[in-house]
C-alpha positions as semicolon CSV with decimal commas, in nm:
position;residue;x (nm);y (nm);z (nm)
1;X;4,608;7,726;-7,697
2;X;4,367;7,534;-7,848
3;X;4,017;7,571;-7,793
4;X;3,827;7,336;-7,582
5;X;3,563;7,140;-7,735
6;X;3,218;7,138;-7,603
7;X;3,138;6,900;-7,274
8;X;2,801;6,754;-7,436
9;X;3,000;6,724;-7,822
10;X;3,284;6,505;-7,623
11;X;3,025;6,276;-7,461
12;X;2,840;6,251;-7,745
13;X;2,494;6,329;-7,554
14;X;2,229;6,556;-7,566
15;X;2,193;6,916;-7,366
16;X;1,917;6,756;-7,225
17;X;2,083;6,449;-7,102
18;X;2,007;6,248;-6,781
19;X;2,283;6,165;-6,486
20;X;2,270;5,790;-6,589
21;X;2,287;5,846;-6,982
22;X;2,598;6,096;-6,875
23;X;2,746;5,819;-6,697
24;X;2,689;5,542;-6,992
25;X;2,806;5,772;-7,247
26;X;3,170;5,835;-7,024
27;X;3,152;5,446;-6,907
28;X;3,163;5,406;-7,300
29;X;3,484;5,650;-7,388
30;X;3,685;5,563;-7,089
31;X;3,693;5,192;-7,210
32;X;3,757;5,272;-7,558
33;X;4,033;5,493;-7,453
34;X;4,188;5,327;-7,155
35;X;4,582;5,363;-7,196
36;X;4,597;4,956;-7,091
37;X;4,380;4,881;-7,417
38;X;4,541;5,158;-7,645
39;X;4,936;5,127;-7,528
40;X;5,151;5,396;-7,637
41;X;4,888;5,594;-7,805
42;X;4,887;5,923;-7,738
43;X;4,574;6,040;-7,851
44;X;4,411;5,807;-7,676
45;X;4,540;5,956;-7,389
46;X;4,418;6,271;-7,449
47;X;4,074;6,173;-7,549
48;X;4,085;5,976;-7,228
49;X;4,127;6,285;-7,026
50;X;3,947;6,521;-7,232
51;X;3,624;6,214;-7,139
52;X;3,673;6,253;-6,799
53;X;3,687;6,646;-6,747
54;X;3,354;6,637;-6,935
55;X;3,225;6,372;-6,712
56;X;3,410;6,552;-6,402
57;X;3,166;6,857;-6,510
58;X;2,828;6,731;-6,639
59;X;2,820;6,462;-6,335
60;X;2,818;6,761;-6,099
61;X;2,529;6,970;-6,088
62;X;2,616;7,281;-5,962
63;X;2,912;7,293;-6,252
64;X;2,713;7,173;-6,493
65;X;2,494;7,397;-6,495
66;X;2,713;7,698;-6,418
67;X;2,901;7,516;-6,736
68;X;2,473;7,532;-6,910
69;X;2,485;7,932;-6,852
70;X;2,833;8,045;-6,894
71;X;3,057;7,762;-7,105
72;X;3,443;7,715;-6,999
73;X;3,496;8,049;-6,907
74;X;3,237;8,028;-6,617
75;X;3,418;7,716;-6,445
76;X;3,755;7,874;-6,490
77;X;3,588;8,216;-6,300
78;X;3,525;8,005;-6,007
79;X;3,801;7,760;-6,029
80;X;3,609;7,474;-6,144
81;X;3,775;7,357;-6,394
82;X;3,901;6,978;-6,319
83;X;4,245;6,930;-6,247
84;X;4,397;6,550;-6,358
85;X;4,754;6,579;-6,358
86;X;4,770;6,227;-6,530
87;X;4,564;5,923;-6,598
88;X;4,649;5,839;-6,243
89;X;4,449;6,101;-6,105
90;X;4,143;5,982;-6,324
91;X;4,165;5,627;-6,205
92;X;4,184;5,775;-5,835
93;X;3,918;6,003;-5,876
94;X;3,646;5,771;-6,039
95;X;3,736;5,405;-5,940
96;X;3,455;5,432;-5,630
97;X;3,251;5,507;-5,883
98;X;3,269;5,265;-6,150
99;X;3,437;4,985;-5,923
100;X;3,774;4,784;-6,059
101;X;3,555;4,645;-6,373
102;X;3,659;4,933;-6,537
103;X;3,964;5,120;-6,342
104;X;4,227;4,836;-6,295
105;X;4,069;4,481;-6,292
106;X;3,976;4,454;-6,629
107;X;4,265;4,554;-6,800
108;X;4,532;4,552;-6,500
109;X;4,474;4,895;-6,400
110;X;4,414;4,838;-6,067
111;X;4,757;4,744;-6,002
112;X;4,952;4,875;-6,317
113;X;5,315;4,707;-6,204
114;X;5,161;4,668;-5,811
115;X;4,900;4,517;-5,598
116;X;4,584;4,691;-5,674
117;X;4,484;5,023;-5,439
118;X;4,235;5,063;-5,185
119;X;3,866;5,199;-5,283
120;X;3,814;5,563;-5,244
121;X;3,623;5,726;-4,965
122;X;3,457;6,055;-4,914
123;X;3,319;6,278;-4,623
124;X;3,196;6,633;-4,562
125;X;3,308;6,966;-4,444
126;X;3,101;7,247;-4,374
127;X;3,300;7,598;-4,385
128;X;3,235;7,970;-4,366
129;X;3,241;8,238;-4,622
130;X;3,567;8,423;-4,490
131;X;3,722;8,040;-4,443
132;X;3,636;7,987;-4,801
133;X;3,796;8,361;-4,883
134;X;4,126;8,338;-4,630
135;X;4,185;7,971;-4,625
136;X;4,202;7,713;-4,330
137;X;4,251;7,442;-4,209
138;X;4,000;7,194;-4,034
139;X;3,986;6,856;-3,897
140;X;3,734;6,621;-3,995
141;X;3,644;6,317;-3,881
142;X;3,538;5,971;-4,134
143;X;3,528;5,580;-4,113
144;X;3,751;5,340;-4,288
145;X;3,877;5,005;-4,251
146;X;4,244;4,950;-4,008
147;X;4,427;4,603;-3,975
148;X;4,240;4,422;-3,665
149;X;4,497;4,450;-3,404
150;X;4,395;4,129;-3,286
151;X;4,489;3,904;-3,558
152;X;4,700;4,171;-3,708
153;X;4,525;4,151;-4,063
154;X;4,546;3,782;-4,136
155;X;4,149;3,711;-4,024
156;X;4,273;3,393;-3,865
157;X;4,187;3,346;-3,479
158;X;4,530;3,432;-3,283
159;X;4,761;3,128;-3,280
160;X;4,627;3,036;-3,594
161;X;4,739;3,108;-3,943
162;X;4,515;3,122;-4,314
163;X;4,611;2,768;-4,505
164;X;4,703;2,763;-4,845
165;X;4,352;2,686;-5,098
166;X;4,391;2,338;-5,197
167;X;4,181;2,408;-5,456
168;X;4,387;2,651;-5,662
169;X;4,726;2,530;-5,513
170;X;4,744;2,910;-5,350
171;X;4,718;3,064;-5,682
172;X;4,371;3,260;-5,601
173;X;4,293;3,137;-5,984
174;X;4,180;2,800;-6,175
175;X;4,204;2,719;-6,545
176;X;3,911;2,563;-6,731
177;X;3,935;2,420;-7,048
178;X;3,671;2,429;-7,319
179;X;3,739;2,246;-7,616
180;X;4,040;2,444;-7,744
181;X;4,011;2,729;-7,553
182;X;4,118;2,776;-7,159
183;X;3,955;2,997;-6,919
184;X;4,107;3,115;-6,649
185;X;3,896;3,218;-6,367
186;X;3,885;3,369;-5,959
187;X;3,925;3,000;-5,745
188;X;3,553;2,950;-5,632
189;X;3,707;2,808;-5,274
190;X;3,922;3,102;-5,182
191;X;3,782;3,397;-5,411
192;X;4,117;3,442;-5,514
193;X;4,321;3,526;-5,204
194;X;4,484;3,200;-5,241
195;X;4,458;3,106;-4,885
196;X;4,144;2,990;-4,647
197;X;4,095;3,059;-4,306
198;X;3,970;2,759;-4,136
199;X;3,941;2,988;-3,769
200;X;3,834;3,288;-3,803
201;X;3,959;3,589;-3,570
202;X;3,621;3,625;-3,346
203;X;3,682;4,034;-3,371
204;X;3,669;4,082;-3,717
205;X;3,513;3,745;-3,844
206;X;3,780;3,679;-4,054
207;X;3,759;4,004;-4,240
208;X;4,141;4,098;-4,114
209;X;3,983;4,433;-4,092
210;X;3,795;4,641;-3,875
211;X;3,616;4,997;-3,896
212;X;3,741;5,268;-3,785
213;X;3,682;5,653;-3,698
214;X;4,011;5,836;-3,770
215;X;4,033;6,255;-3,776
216;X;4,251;6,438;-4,015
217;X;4,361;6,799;-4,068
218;X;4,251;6,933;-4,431
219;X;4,426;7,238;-4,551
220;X;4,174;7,437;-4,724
221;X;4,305;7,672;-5,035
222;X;4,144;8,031;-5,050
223;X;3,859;8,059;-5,364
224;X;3,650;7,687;-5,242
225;X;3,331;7,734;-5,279
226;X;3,022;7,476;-5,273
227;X;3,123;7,106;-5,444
228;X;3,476;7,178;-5,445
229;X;3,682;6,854;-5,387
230;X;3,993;6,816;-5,200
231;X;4,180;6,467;-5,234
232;X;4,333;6,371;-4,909
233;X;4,617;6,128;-5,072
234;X;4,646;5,742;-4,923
235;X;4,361;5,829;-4,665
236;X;4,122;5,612;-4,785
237;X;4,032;5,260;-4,776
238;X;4,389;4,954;-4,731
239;X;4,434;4,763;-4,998
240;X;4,361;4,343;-4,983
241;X;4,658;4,282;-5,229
242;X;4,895;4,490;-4,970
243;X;4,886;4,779;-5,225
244;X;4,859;5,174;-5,115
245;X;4,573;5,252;-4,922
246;X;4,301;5,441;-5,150
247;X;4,217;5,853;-5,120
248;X;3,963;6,054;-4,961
249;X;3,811;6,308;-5,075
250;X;3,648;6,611;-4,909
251;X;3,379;6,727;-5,006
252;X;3,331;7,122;-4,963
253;X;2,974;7,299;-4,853
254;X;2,992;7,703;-4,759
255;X;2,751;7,826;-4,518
256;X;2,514;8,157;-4,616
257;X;2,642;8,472;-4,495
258;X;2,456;8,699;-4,314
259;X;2,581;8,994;-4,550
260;X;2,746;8,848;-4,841
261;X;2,582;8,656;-5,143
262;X;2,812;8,487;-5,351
263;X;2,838;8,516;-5,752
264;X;3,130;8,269;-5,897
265;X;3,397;8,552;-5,731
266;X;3,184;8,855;-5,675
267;X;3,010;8,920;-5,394
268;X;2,680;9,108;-5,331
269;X;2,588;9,286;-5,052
270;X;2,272;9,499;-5,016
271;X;2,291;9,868;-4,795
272;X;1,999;10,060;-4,702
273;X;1,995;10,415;-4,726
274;X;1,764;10,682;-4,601
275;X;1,567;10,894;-4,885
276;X;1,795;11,204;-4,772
277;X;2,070;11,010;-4,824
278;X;1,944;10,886;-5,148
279;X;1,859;11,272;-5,291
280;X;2,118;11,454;-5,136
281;X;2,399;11,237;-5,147
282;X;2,638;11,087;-4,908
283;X;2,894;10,854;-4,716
284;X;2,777;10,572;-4,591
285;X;2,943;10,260;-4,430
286;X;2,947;9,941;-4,575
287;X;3,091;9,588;-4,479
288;X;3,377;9,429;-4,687
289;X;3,530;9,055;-4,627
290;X;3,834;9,276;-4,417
291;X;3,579;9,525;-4,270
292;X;3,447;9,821;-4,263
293;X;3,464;10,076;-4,559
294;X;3,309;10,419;-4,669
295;X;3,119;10,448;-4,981
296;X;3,037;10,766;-5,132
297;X;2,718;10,760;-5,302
298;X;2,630;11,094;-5,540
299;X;2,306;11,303;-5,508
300;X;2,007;11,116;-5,695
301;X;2,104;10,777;-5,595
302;X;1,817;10,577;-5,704
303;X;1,684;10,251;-5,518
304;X;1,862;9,955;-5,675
305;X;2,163;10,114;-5,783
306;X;2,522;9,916;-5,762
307;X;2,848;10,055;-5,723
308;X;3,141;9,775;-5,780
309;X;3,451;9,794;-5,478
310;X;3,701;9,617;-5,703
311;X;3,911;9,338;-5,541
312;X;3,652;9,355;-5,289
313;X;3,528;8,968;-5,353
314;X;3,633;8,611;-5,347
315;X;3,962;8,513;-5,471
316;X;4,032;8,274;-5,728
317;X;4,093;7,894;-5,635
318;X;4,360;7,914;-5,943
319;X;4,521;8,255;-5,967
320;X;4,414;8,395;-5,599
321;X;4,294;8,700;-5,790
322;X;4,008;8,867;-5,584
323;X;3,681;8,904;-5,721
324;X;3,456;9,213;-5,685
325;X;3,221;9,341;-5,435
326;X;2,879;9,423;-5,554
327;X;2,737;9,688;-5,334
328;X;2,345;9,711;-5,386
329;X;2,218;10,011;-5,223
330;X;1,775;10,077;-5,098
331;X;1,572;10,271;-4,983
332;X;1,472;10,191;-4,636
333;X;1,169;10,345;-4,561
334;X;1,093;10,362;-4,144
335;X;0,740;10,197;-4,035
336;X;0,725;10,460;-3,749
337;X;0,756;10,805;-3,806
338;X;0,844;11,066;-3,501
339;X;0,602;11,363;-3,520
340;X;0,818;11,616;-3,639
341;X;0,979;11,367;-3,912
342;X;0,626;11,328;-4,044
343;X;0,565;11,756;-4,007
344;X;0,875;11,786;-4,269
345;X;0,763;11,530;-4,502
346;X;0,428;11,670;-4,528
347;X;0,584;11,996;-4,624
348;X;0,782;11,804;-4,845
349;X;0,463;11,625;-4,997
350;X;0,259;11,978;-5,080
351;X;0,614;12,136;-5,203
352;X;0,621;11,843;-5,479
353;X;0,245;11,840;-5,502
354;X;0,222;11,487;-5,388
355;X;-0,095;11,328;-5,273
356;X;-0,074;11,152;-4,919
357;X;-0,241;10,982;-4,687
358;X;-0,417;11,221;-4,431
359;X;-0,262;11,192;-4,051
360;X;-0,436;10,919;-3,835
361;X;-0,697;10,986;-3,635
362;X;-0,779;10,835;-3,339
363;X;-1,098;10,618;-3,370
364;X;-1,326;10,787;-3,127
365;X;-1,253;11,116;-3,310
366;X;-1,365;10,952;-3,655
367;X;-1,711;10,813;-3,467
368;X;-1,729;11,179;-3,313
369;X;-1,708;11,350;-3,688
370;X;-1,898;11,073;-3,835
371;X;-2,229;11,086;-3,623
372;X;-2,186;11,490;-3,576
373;X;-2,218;11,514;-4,004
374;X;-2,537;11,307;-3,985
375;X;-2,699;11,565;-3,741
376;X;-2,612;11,295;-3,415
């Protein structure tokens, strides 16, 4: 398998770039490559899709700059690595943010053989760590645009019907000549839908369409983590040309853990241990995604030391393989010692010939000493 080429080298930008010189530089290379302007070309296929996993990466900034510190192989750790099946899936994914100028209008895109699709939408979901680990499946709740029930999409009061533009003859466009040249052009009088409603439907105003609050069930795959994006298919916003209704896409957030810090698919959790523990060695308990374990730690454990719990961590969003789990173990030391805890690490302290702290004194005692060595 070939190698894949840098990000920055395919946008032709800078390490250093800005979000909008990102998004110029990709605007650029997906018009030079769009398949409508470069039929049957192959390679401008690929460069097309090789433009907008770049873009896909550097336009995110968590990715990019996971993709700054660890290349390729840190997005594919994680599973975040975009996924475009075909040039489909590009026009889907970034025609809400460009607009039809570039992904179908311009060059037919929109509708390639069909009516053009609905725009894109987008909401939020905010999971848990062991959701992100097991997998789930929420509902979540977003606005978008239904057929008014009153008029039943036409816009035209009820009884009424749109009238055919008598400007463009119902053709939605108008040719203008200029010298030897024509121009054909959207119909100024109907804005190209070919019809004009005289009445409009008092709910919507004519619109034909009203907004909405719909809930849907999202089936999240185990290994999400923060920015991952599913694609809820024909979800999003109805088409005006009677084309398929647009995609949403959800947006993932993970809450912080109590116990568990994430690392791509490692997880880090931090154990205290007692300094007997710590110099003589033991078992202590230690929590895992599935519960509790025991950890064995050896005589001389020092205060920062790790011990990895293989297959322990996150799983991939790709392969499913599990991560690690990081266990960072400390030294606790108590703020209150019980009298004959203090006794044995005094003895301790002389045995090693350590200099401590004398014991507290209350402080009458210290004004009794103090004004009894001055002759008081």
């Amino acid at each position: 398998m070939a190698a894949k080429r840098d990000y920055y080298e395919v946008l032709g930008v800078d390490r250093s770039a800005t979000e909008k010189e990102i998004s110029e530089a990709y605007r650029k290379l997906a018009l030079k490559y769009h398949p409508d302007r470069n039929p049957g070309d192959e390679e401008a296929v690929k460069r097309f899709k090789e433009a907008a996993e770049a873009f896909e990466v550097l336009n995110h900034p968590e990715k990019r700059a996971r993709y700054d510190r660890f290349g390729h192989a840190g997005l594919e750790q994680v599973g975040g690595m975009p996924e475009f099946r075909d040039v489909n899936d590009i026009f889907a994914a970034f025609s809400d943010i460009f607009g039809e100028s570039l992904f179908g209008g311009m060059f037919g895109g929109g509708g390639r053989g069909g009516p053009r699709r609905g725009a894109n939408i987008r909401c939020e979901l905010t999971i848990d760590l062991v959701e992100a680990a097991r997998g789930a499946t929420r509902s979540v709740e977003f606005e978008r645009h239904e057929a008014c029930q009153d008029c039943h999409g036409s816009g035209a009061r009820r009884g009424t019907q749109p009238e055919k533009c008598r400007y463009c003859g119902g053709r939605g466009k108008v040719v203008q000549s200029a010298g030897v040249f024509s121009i054909q052009t959207t119909c100024p009088s109907c804005h190209g839908e070919g019809s004009v409603i005289r009445e409009p439907c008092p709910r919507c105003r004519g619109a034909g369409y009203v907004l909405c609050r719909v809930a849907r069930e999202v089936k999240i795959p185990p290994g999400v983590d923060n920015g991952t994006r599913l694609r809820l298919q024909g979800e999003g916003e109805p088409s005006p040309q009677g084309g398929p209704r647009g995609d949403c896409y959800c947006y993932i957030s993970v809450r912080e853990h109590p116990l568990f810090q994430r690392n791509g698919r490692d997880l880090v959790c931090q154990v205290p241990i007692t300094y007997p523990q710590a110099a003589l060695g033991a078992k202590v308990v230690f929590p895992t995604l599935d519960g509790q374990e025991e950890l064995e730690i050896p005589a001389g454990t020092q205060s920062g030391d790790v011990f990895r719990i293989r297959g322990k961590g996150m799983p991939d969003l790709q392969s499913r393989r599990r991560g690690d789990l990081i266990v960072q173990v400390y030294v606790e030391v108590p703020k209150r010692l019980a009298p004959e805890h203090e006794r044995v690490l005094r003895e301790l302290a002389e045995i090693e010939n350590v200099h401590v702290s004398p014991q507290r004194k209350s402080f009458f005692s210290k004004v009794k000493e103090y004004f009894q060595g001055h002759g008081g």
